[in-house]
N, C-alpha and C positions, 0 to 999 in steps of 0.2 A: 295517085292520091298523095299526097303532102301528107310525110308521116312527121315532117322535125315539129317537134312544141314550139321551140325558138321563133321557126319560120312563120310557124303559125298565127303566135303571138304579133310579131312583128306587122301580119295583113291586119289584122284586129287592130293594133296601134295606130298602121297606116289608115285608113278605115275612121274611127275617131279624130283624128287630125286631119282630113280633109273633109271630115264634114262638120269639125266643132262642135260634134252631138256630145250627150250623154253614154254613149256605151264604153266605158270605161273598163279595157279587157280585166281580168281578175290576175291581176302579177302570181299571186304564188301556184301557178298554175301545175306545177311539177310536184309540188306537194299535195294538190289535187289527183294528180297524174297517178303517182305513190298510194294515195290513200285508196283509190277503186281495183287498183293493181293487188293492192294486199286482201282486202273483205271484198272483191268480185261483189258488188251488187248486180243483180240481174235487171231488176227496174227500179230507176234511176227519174226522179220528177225534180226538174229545175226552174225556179222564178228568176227570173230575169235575161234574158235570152242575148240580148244584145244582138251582134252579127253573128249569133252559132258556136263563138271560141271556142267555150266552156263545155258546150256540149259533143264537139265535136272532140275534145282531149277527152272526156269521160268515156268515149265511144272505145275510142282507141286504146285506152286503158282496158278494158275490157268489150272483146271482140261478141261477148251475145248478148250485152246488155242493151236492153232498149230506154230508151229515154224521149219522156214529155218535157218539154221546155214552152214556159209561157211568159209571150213577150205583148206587152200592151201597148207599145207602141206600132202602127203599120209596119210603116219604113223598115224601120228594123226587119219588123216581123219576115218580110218577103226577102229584105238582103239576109236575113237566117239562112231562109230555105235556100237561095243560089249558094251559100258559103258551105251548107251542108253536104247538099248536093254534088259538087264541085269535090268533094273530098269524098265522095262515094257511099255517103253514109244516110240518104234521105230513106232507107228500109230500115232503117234503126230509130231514127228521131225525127218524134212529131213535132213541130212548133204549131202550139195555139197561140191565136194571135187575141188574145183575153185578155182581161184585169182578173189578176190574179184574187184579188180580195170577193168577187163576185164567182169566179169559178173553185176556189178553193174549198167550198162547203157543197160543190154539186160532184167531186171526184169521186168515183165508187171503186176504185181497188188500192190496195195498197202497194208498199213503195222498200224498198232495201235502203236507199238512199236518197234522202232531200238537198239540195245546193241551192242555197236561197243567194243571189247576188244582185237585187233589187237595189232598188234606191233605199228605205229606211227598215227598218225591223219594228216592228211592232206585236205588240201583245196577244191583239187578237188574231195572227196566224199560229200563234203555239196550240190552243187547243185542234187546230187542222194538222199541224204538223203530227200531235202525238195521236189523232186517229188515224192518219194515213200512214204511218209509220209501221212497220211489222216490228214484232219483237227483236230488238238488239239491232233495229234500224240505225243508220248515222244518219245524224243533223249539223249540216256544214253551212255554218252563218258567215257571207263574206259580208264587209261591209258594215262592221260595226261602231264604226266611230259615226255613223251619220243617224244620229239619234232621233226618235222621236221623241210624242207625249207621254207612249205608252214603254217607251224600250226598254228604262230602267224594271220595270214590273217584269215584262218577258224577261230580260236574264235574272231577278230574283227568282222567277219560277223554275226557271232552267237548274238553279243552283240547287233545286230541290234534287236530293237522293233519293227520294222514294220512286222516283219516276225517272231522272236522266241522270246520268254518268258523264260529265264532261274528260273526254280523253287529252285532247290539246289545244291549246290555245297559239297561234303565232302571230305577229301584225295585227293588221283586220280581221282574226277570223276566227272563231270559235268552234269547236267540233267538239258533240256529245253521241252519246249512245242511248236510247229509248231503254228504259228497263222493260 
């Protein structure tokens, strides 16, 4: 198993650059790496899958967490599973191969931690997020400069104290805590 992040990253980059797609690995990956290492989420739900990266650092970050990851596009979906796979980690992480926005109101358990690293952010996953979310869940928004209709509305909700705690912000990326 390929434990270096670096290296990791690096297939993910290579990866993206030979096929010109969209899966754009999530750079601050080590401070992802940091944050499941500190609060151990045990189940862990990720949108955006890309080729595995994200889910396979969150893996290894913590050794019993399991984690869903849903990727809507095919290709991807199936280069996930060999990338998974491939690092020993296909008993831990599911890839659905879903639209997130049609499967995200049929999930029924909840989640220690959401890493959304999709294409845009929009509004109407916040109410999914804070029911699937367990109390003092973290919500880890990468990707936040690619706005939508609705994005400005989600992070005013988000900025709401009666409901989230945002802990840190850095680059792209937002992280709150579900009150």
């Amino acid at each position: 198993m390929i434990s270096d992040l670096e290296q990791l990253y690096n297939q993910a980059v290579e990866h993206r650059n030979s096929h010109d797609c969209s899966a754009y690995p999530y750079e601050d990956y080590q401070k992802l790496f940091d944050l499941v290492v500190e609060h151990k989420p045990n189940e862990i739900l990720e949108i955006g899958t890309g080729i595995g990266f994200t889910a396979v650092v969150m893996a290894l970050a913590n050794p019993i967490a399991n984690i869903e990851t849903i990727e809507k596009d095919q290709a991807h979906s199936k280069q996930a599973k060999i990338f998974i796979e491939s690092n020993n980690l296909s008993d831990r992480i599911i890839v659905r191969n879903e639209i997130a926005e049609l499967l995200l109101p049929e999930l029924p358990k909840n989640y220690d931690l959401i890493f959304f690293d999709g294409f845009q952010i929009h509004y109407e996953f916040l109410p999914h997020y804070q029911r699937l979310l367990n109390p003092r869940g973290i919500l880890v928004l990468g990707n936040n400069h690619l706005t939508s209709k609705t994005s400005d509305q989600f992070f005013e909700q988000l900025n709401d104290s009666q409901y989230w705690e945002t802990i840190d912000k850095y680059n792209d990326t937002t992280i709150a805590i579900k009150k």
